[in-house]
N, CA, C and O atoms as a GROMACS GRO file, in nm:
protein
  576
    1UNK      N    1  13.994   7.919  10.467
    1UNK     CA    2  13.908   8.018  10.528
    1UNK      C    3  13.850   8.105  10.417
    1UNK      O    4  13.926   8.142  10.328
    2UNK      N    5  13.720   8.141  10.414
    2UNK     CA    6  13.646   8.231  10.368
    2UNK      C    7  13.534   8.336  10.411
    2UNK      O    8  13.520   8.397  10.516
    3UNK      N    9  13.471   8.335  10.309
    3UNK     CA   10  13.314   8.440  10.329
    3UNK      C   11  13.210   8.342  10.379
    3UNK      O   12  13.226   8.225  10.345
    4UNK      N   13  13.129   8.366  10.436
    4UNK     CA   14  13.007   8.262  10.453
    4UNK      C   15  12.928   8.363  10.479
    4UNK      O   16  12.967   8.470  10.524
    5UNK      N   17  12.796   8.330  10.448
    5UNK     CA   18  12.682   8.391  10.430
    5UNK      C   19  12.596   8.358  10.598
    5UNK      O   20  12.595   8.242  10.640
    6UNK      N   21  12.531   8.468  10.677
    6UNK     CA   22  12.435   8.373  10.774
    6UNK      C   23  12.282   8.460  10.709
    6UNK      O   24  12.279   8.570  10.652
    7UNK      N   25  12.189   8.386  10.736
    7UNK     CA   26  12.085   8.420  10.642
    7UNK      C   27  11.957   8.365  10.692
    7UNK      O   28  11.956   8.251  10.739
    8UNK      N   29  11.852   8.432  10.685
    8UNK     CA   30  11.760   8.401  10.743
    8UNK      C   31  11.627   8.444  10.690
    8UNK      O   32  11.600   8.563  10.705
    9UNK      N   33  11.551   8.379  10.638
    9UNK     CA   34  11.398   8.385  10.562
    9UNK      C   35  11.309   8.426  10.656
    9UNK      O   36  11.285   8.364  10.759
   10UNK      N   37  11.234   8.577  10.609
   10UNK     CA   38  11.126   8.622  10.718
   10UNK      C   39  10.953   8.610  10.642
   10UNK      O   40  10.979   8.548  10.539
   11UNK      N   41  10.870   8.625  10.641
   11UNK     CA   42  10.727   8.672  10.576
   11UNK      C   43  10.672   8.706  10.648
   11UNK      O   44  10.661   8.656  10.760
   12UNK      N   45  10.611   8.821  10.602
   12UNK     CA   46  10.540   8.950  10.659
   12UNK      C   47  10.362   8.883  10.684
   12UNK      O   48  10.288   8.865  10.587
   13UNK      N   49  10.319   8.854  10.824
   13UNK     CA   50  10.189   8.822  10.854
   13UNK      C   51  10.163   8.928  10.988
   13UNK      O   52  10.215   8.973  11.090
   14UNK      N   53  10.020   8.932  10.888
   14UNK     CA   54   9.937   9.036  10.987
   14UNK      C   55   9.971   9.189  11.047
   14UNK      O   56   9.908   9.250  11.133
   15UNK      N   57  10.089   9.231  10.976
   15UNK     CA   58  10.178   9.324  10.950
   15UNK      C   59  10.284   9.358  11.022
   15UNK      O   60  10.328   9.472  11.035
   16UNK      N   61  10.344   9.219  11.089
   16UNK     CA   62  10.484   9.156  11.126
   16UNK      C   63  10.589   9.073  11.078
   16UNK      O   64  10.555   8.955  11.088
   17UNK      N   65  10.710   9.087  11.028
   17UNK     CA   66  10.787   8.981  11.032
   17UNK      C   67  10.778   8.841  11.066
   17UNK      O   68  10.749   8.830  11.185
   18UNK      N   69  10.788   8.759  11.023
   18UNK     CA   70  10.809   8.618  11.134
   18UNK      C   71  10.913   8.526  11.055
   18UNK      O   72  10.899   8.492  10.937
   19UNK      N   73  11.038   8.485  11.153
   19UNK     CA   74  11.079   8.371  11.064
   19UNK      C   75  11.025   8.244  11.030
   19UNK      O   76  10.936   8.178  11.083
   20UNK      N   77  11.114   8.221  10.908
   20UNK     CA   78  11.081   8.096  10.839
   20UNK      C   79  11.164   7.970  10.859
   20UNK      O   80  11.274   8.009  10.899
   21UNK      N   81  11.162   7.846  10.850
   21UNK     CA   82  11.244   7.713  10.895
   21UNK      C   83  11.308   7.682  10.718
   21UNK      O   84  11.246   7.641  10.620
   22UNK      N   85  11.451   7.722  10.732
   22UNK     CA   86  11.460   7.688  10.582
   22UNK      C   87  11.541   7.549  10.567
   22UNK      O   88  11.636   7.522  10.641
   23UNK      N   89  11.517   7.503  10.511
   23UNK     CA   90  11.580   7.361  10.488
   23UNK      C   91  11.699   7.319  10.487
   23UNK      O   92  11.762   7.372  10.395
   24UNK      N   93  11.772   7.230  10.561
   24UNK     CA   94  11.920   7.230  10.548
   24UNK      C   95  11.978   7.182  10.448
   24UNK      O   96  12.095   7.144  10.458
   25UNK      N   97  11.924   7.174  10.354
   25UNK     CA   98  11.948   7.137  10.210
   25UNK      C   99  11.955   7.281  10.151
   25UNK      O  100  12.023   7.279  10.048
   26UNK      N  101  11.929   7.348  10.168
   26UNK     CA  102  11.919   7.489  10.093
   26UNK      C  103  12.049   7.622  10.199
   26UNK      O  104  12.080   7.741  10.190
   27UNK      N  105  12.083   7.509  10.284
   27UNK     CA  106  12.203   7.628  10.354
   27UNK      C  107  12.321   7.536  10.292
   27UNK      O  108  12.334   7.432  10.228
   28UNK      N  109  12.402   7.644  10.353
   28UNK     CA  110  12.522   7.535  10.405
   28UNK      C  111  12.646   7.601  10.298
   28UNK      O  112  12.761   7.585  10.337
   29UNK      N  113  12.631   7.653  10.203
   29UNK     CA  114  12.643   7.702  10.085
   29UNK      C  115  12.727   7.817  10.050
   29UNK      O  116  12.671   7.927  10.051
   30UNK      N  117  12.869   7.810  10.016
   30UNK     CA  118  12.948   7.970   9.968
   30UNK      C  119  12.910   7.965   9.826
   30UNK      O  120  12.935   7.865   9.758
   31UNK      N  121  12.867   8.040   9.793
   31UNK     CA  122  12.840   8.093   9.622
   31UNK      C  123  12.907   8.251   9.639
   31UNK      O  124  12.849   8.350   9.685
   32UNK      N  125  13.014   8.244   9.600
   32UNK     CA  126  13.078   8.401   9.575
   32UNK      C  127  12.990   8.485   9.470
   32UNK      O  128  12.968   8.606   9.468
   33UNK      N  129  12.949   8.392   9.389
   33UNK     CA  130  12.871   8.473   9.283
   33UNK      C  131  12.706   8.539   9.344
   33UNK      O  132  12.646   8.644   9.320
   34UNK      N  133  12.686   8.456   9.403
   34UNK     CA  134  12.534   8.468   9.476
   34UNK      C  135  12.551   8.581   9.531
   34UNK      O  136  12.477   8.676   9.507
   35UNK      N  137  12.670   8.586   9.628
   35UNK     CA  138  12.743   8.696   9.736
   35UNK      C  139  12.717   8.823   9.653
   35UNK      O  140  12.643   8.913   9.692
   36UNK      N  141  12.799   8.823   9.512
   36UNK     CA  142  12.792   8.921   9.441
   36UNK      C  143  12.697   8.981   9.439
   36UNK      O  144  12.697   9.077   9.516
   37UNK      N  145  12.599   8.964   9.373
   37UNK     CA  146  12.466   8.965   9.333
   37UNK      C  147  12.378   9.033   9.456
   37UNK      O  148  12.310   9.134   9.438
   38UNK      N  149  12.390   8.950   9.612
   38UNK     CA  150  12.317   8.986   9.709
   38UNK      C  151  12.341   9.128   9.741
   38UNK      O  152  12.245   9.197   9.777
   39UNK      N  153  12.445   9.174   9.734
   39UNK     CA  154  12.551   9.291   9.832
   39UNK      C  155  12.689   9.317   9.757
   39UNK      O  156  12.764   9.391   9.820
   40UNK      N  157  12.738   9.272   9.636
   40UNK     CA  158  12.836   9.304   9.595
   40UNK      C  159  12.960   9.242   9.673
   40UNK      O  160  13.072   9.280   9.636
   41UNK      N  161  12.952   9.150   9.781
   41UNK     CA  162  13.056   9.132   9.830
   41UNK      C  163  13.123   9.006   9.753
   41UNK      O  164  13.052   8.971   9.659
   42UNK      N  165  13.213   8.947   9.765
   42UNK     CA  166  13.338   8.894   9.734
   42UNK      C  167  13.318   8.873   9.534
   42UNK      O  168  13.320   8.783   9.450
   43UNK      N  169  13.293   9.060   9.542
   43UNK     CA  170  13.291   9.059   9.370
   43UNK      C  171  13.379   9.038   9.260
   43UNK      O  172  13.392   9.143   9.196
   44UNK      N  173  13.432   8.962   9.224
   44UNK     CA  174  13.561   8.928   9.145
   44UNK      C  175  13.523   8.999   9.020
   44UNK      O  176  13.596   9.083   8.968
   45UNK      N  177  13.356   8.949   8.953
   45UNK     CA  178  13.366   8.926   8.874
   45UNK      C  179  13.229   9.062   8.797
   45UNK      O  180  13.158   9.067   8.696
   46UNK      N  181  13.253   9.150   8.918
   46UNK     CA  182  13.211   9.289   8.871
   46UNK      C  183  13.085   9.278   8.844
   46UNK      O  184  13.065   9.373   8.767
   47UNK      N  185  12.964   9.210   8.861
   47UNK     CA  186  12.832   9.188   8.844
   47UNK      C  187  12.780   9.314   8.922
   47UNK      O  188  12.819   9.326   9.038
   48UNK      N  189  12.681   9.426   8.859
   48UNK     CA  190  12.581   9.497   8.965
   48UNK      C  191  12.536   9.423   9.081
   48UNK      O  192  12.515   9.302   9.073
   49UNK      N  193  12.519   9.487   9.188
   49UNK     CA  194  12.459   9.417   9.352
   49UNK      C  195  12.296   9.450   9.286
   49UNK      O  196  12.263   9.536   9.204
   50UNK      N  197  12.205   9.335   9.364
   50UNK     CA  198  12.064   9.423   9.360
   50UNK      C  199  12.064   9.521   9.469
   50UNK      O  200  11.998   9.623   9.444
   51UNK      N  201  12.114   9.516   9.572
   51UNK     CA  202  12.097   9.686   9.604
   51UNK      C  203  12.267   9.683   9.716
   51UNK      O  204  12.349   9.592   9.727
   52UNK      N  205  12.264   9.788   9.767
   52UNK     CA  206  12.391   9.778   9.851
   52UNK      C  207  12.353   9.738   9.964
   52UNK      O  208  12.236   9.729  10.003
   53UNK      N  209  12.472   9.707  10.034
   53UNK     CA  210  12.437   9.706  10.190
   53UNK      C  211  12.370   9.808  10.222
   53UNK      O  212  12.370   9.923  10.179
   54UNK      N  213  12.290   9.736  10.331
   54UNK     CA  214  12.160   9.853  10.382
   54UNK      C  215  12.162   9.824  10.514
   54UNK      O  216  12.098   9.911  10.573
   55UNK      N  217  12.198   9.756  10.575
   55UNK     CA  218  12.192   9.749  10.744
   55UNK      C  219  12.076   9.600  10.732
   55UNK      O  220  12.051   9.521  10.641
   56UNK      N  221  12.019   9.619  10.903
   56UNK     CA  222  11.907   9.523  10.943
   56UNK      C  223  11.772   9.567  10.906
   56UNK      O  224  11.794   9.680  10.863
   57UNK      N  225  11.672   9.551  10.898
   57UNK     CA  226  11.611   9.600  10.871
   57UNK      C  227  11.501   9.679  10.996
   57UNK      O  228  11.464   9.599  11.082
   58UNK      N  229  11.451   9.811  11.010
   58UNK     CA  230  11.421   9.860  11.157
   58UNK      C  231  11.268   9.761  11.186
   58UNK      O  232  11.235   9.742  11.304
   59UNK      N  233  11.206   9.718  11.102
   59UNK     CA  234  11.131   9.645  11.171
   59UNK      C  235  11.128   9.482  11.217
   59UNK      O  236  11.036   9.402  11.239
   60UNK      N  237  11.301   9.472  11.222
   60UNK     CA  238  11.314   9.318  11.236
   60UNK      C  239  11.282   9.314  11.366
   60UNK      O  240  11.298   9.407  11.445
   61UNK      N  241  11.209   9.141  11.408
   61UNK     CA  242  11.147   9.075  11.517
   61UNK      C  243  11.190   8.917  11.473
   61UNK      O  244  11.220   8.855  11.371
   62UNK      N  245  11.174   8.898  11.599
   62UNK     CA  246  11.173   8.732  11.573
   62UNK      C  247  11.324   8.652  11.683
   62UNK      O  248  11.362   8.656  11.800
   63UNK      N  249  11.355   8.601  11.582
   63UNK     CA  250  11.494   8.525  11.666
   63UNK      C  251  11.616   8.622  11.638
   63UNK      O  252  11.720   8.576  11.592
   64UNK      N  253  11.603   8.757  11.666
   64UNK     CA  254  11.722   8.835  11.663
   64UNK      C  255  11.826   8.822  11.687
   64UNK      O  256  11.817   8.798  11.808
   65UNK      N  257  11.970   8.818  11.654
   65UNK     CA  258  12.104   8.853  11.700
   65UNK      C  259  12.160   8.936  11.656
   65UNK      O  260  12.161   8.945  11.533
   66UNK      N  261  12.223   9.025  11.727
   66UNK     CA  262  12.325   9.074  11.675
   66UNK      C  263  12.433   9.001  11.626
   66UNK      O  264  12.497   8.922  11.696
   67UNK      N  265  12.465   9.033  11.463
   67UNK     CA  266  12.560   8.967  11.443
   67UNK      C  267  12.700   8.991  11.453
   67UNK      O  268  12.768   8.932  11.369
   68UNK      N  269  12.759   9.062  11.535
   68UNK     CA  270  12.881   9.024  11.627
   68UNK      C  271  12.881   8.937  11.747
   68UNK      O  272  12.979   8.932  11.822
   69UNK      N  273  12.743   8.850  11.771
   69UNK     CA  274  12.733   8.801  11.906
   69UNK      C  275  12.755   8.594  11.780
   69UNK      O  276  12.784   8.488  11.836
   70UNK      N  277  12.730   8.607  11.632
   70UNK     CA  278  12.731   8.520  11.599
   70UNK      C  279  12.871   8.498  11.527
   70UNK      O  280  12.925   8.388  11.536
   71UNK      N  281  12.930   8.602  11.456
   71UNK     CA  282  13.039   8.585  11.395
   71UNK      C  283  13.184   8.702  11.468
   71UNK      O  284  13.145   8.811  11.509
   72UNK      N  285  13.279   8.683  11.475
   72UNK     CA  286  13.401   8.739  11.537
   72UNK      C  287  13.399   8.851  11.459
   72UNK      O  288  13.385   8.964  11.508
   73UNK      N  289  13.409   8.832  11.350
   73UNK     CA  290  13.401   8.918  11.192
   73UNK      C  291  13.289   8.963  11.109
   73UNK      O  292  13.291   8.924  10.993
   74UNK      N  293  13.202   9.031  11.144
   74UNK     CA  294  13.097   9.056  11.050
   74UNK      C  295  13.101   9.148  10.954
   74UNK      O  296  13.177   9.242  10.977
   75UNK      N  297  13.012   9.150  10.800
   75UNK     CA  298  13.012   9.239  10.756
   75UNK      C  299  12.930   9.308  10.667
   75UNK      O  300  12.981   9.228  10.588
   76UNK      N  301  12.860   9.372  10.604
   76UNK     CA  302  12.742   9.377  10.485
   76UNK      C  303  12.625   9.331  10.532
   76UNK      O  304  12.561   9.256  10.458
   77UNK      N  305  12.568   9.365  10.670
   77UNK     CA  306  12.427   9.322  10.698
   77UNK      C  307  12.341   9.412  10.569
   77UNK      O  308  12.354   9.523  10.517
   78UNK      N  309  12.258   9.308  10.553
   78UNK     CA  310  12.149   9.385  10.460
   78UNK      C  311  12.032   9.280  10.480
   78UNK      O  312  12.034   9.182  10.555
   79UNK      N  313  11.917   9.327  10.386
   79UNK     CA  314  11.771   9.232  10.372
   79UNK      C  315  11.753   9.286  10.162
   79UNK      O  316  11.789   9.371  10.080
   80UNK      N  317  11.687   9.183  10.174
   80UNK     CA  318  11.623   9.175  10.033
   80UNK      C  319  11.453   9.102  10.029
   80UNK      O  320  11.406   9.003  10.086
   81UNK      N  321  11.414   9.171   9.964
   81UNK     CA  322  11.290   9.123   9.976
   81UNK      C  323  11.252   9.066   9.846
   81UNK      O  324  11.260   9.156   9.763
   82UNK      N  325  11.199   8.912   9.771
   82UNK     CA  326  11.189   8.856   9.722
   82UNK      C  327  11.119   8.918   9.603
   82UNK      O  328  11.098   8.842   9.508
   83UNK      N  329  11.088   9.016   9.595
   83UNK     CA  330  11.011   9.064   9.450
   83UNK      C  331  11.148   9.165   9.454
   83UNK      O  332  11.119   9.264   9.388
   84UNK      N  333  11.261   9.176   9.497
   84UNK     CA  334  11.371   9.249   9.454
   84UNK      C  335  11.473   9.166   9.376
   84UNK      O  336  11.551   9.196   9.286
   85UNK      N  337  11.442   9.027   9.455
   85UNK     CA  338  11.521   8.922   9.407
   85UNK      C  339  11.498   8.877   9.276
   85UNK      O  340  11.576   8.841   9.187
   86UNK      N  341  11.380   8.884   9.282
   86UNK     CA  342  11.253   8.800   9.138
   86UNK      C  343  11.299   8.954   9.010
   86UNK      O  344  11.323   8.931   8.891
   87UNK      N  345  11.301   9.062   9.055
   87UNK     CA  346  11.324   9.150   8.968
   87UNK      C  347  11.465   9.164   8.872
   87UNK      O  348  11.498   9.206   8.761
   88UNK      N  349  11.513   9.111   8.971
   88UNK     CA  350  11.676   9.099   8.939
   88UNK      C  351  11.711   9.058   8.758
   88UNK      O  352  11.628   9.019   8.676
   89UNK      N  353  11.774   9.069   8.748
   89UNK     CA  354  11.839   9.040   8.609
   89UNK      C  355  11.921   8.944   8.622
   89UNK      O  356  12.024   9.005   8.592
   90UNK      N  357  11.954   8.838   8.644
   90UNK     CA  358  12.003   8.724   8.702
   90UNK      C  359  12.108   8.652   8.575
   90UNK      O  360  12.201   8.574   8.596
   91UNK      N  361  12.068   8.697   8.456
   91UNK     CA  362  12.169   8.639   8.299
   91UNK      C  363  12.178   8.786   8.240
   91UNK      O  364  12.251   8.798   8.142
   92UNK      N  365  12.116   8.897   8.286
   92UNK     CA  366  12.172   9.043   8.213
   92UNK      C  367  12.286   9.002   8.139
   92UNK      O  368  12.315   8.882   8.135
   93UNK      N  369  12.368   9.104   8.069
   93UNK     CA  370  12.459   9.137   8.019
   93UNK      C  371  12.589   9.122   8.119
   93UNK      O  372  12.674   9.035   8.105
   94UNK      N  373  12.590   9.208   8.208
   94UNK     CA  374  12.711   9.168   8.345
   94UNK      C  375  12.729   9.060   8.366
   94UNK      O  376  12.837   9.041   8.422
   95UNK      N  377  12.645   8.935   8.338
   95UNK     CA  378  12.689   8.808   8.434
   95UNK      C  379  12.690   8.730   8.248
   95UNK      O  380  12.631   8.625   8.222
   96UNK      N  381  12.772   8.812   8.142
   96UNK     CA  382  12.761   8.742   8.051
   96UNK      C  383  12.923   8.716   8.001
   96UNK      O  384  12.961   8.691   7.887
   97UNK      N  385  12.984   8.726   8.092
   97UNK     CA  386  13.162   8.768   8.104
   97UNK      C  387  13.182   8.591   8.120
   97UNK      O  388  13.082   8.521   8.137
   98UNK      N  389  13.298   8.541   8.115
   98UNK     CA  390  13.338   8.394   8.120
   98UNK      C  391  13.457   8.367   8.237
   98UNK      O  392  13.556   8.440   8.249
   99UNK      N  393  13.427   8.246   8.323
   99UNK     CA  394  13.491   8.256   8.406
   99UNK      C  395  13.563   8.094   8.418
   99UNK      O  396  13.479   8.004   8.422
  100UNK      N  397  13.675   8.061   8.422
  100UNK     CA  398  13.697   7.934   8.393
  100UNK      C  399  13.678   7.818   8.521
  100UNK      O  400  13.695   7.850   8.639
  101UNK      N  401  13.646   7.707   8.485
  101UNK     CA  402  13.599   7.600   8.606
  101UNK      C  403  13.640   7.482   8.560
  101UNK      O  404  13.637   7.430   8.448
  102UNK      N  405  13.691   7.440   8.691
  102UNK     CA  406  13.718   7.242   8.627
  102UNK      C  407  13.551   7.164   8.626
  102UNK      O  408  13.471   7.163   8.719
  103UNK      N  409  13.538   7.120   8.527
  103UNK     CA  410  13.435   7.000   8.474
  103UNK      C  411  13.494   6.853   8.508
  103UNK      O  412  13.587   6.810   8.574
  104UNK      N  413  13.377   6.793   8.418
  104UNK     CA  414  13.408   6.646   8.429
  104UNK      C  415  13.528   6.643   8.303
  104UNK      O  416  13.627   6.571   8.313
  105UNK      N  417  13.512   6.705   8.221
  105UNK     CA  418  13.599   6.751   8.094
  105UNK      C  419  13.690   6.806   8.107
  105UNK      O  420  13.760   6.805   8.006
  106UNK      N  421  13.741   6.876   8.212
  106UNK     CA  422  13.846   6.937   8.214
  106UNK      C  423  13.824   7.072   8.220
  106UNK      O  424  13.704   7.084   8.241
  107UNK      N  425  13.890   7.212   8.210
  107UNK     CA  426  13.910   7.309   8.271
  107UNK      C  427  13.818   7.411   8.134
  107UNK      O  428  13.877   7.427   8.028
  108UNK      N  429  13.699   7.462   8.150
  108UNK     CA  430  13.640   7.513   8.078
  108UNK      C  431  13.594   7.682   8.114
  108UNK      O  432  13.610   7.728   8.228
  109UNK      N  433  13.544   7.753   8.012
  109UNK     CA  434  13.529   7.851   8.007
  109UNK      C  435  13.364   7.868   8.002
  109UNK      O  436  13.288   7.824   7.916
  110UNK      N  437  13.340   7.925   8.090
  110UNK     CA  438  13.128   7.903   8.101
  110UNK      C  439  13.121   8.027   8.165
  110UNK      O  440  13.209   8.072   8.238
  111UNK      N  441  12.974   8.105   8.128
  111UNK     CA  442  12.922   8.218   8.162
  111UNK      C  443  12.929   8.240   8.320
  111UNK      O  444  12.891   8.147   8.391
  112UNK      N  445  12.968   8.342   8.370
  112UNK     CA  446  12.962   8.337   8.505
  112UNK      C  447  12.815   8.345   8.617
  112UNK      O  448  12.799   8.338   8.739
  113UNK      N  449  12.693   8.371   8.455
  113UNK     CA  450  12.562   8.346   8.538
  113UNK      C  451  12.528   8.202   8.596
  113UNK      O  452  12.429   8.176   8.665
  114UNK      N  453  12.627   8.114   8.556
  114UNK     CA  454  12.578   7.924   8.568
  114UNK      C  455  12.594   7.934   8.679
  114UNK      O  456  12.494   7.906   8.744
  115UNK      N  457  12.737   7.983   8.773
  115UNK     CA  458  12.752   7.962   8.921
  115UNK      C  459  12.672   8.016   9.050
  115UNK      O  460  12.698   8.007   9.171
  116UNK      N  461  12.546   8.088   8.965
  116UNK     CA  462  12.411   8.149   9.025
  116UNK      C  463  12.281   8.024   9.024
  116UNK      O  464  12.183   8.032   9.100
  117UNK      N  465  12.296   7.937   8.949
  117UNK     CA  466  12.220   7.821   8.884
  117UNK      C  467  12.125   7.769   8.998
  117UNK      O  468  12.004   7.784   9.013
  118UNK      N  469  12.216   7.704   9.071
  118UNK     CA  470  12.148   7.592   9.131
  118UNK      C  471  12.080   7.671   9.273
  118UNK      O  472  11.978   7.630   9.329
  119UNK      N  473  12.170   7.808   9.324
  119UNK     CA  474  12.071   7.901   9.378
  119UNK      C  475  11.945   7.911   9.365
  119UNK      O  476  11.855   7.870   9.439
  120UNK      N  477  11.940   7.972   9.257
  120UNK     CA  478  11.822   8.058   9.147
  120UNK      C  479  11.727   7.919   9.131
  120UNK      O  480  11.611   7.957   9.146
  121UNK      N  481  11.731   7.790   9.110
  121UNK     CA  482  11.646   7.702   9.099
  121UNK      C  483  11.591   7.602   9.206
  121UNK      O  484  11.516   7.507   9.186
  122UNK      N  485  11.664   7.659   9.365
  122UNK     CA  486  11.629   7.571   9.480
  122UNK      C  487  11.573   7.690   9.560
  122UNK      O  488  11.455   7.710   9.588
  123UNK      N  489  11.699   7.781   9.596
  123UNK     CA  490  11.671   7.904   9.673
  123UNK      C  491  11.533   7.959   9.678
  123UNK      O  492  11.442   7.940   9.759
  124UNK      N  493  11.541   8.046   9.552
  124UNK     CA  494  11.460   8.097   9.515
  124UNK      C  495  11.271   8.060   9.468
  124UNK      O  496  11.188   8.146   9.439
  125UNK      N  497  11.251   7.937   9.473
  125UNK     CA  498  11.164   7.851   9.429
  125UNK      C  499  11.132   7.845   9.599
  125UNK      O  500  11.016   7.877   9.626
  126UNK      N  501  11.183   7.823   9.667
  126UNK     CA  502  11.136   7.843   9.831
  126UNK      C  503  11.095   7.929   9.837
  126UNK      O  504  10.976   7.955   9.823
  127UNK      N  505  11.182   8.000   9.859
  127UNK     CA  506  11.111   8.168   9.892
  127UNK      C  507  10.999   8.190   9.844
  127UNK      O  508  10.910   8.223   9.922
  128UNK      N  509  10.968   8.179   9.691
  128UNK     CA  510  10.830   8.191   9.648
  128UNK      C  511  10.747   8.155   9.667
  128UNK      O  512  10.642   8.196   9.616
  129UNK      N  513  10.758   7.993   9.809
  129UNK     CA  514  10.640   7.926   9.839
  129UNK      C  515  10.600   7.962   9.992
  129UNK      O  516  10.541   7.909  10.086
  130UNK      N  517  10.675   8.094   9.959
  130UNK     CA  518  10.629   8.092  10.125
  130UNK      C  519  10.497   8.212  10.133
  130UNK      O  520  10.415   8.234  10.221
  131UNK      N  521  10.517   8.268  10.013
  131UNK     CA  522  10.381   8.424   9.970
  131UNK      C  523  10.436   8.506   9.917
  131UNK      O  524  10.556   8.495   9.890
  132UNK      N  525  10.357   8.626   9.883
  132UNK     CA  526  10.358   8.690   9.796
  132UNK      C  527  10.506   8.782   9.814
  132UNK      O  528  10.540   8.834   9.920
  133UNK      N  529  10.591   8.789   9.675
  133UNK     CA  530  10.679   8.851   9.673
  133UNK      C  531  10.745   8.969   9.730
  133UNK      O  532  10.864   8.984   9.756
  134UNK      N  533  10.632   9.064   9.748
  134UNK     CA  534  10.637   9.184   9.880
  134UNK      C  535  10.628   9.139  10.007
  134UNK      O  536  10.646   9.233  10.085
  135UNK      N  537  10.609   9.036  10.062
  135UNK     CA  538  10.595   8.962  10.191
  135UNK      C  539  10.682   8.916  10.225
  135UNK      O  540  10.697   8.920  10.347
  136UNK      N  541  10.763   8.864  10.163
  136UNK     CA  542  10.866   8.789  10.189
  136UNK      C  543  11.036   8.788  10.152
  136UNK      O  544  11.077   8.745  10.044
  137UNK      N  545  11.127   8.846  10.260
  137UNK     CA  546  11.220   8.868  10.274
  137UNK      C  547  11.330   8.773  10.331
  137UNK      O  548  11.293   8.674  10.394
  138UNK      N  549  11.492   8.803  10.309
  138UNK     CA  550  11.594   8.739  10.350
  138UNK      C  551  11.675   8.881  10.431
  138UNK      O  552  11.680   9.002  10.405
  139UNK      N  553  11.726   8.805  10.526
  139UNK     CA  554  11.801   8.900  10.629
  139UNK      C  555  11.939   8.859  10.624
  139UNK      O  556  11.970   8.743  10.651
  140UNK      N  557  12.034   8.954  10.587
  140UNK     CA  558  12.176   8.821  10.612
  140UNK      C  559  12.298   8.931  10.590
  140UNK      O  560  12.285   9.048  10.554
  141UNK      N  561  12.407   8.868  10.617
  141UNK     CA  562  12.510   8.944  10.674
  141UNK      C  563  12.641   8.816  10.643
  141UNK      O  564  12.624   8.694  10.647
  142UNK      N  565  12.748   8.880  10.617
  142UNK     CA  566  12.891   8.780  10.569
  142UNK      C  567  12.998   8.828  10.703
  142UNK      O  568  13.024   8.930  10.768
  143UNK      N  569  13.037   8.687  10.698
  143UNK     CA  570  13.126   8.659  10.805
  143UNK      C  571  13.271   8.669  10.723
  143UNK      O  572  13.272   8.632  10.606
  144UNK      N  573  13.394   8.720  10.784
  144UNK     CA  574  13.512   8.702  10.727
  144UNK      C  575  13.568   8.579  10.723
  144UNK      O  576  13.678   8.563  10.670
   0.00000   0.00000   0.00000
């Protein structure tokens, strides 16, 4: 048992919200480090959050839930909006600490920004194709 992320891609048209269909190749996914980074939650490894929990956001629309109606346990609802994400410092200094992982090699010592990697080069590369960085937001909240 863990953290899981529920998460949901919005872009701002015509000066509304609307969700987005994100690929099930791009869910599915615990990254504790990502977690970090989003909201500070399951921070082991002491990285700055880009911002704190902030709630829902008051002009959310669309396929709403409350998320106690989706998870037993909820916690850290927040939104980020993709030019917050893009701003981010993603290899700063904080994520320059070493964290050990089994390889194909055996049990190694690697920067703890790598386990942000494959995020930062699928995730994020979506989001950007959906418009302009002020337009386009993530809504999401961790389950216990």
């Amino acid at each position: 048992m863990g953290t899981d992320i529920h998460l949901r891609a919005q872009v701002r048209w015509q000066g509304e919200w609307h969700d987005e269909v994100i690929p099930d190749e791009l869910l599915g996914w615990r990254n504790y480090s990502v977690f970090a980074a989003l909201a500070g939650v399951r921070n082991s490894d002491d990285v700055p959050p880009i911002h704190t929990p902030r709630g829902l956001p008051d002009d959310l629309r669309g396929s709403e839930q409350d998320p106690a109606e989706v998870a037993d346990c909820c916690h850290d609802t927040s939104w980020l909006t993709l030019a917050e994400l893009q701003a981010y410092d993603w290899e700063g200094p904080a994520w320059q600490g070493r964290r050990s992982c089994w390889t194909d090699d055996g049990p190694q010592e690697v920067p703890i920004h790598t386990f942000t990697r494959h995020w930062r080069q699928t995730f994020l590369p979506f989001l950007a194709r959906l418009g302009p960085p002020e337009a386009v937001r993530i809504v999401f909240f961790f389950d216990c």
